[in-house]
C-alpha positions as CSV (number, residue, x, y, z in Angstrom):
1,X,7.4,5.1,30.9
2,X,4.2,2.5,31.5
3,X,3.6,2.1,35.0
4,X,0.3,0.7,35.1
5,X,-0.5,-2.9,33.8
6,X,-2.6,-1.5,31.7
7,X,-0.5,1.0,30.1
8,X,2.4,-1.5,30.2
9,X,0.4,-4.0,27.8
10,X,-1.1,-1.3,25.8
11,X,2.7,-0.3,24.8
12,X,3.2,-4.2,24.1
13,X,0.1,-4.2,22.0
14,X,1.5,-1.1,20.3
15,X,4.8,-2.4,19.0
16,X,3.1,-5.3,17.8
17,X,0.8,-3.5,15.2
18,X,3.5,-0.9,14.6
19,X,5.7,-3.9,13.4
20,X,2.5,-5.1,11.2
21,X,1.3,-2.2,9.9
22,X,5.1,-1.1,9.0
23,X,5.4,-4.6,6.7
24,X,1.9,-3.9,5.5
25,X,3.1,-0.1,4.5
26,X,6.4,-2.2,2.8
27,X,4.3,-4.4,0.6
28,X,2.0,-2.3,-0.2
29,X,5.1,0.3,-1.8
30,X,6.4,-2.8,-3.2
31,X,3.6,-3.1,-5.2
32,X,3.0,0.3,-6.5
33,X,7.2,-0.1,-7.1
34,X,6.2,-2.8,-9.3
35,X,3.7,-0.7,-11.2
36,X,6.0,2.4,-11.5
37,X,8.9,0.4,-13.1
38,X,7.1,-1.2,-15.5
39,X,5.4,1.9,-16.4
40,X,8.8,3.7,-16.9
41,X,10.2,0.4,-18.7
42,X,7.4,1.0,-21.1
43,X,6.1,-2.5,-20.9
44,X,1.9,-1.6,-21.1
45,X,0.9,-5.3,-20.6
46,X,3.4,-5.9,-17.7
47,X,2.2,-2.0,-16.3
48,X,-1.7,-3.3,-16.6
49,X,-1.0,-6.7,-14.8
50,X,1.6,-4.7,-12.0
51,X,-1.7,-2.5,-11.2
52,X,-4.3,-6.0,-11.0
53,X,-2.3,-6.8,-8.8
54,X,-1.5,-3.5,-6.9
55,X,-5.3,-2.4,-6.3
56,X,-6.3,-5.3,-3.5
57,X,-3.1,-4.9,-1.8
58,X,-3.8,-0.7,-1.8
59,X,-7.7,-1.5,-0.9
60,X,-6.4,-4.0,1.9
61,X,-4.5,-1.2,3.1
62,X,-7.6,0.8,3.6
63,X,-9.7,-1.7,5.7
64,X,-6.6,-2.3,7.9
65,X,-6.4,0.7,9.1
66,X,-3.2,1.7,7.3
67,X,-4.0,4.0,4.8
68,X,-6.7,6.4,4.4
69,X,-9.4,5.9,2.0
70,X,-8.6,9.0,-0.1
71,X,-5.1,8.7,-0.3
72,X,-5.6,4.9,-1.8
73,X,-8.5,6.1,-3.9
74,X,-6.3,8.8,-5.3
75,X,-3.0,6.5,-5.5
76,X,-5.1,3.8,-8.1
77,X,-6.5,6.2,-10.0
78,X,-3.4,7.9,-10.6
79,X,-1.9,4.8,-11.6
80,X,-4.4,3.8,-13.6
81,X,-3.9,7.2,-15.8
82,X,-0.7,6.5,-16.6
83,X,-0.8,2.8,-17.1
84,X,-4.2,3.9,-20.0
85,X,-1.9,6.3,-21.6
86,X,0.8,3.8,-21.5
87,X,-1.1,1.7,-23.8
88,X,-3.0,4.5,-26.2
């Protein structure tokens, strides 16, 4: 438990960007959802405008201090492997 004031607001400033970076983690699934389902749907043009719309949320992610660099790197290029073959 925080007994210091210190420690007490640095566990007040701690449940604040847990409950930001946990809605930040949520959109950014919701998006890559969105790219997933229309990948399985089939639907190439709706797959290629899921993932314009999916990369600056992921790279938002990154400079936020939610995910790491790699991990979004390899998420979008993933994505956009499957949404290329989609289309050929």
């Amino acid at each position: 438990m925080a007994n210091t004031p210190q420690s007490k607001k640095r566990a007040r400033q701690n449940e604040r960007r847990n409950d930001v970076n946990k809605a930040r983690r949520s959109r950014i699934r919701t998006f890559v959802r969105k790219v997933e389902e229309a990948i399985a749907s089939g639907d190439a043009d709706a797959a290629k405008l899921a993932l314009q719309a999916a990369q600056p949320e992921l790279a938002r992610g990154v400079t936020k201090g939610v995910l790491h660099k790699n991990t979004v790197s390899r998420k979008i290029s993933r994505l956009a492997a499957r949404v290329k073959a989609l289309q050929a």
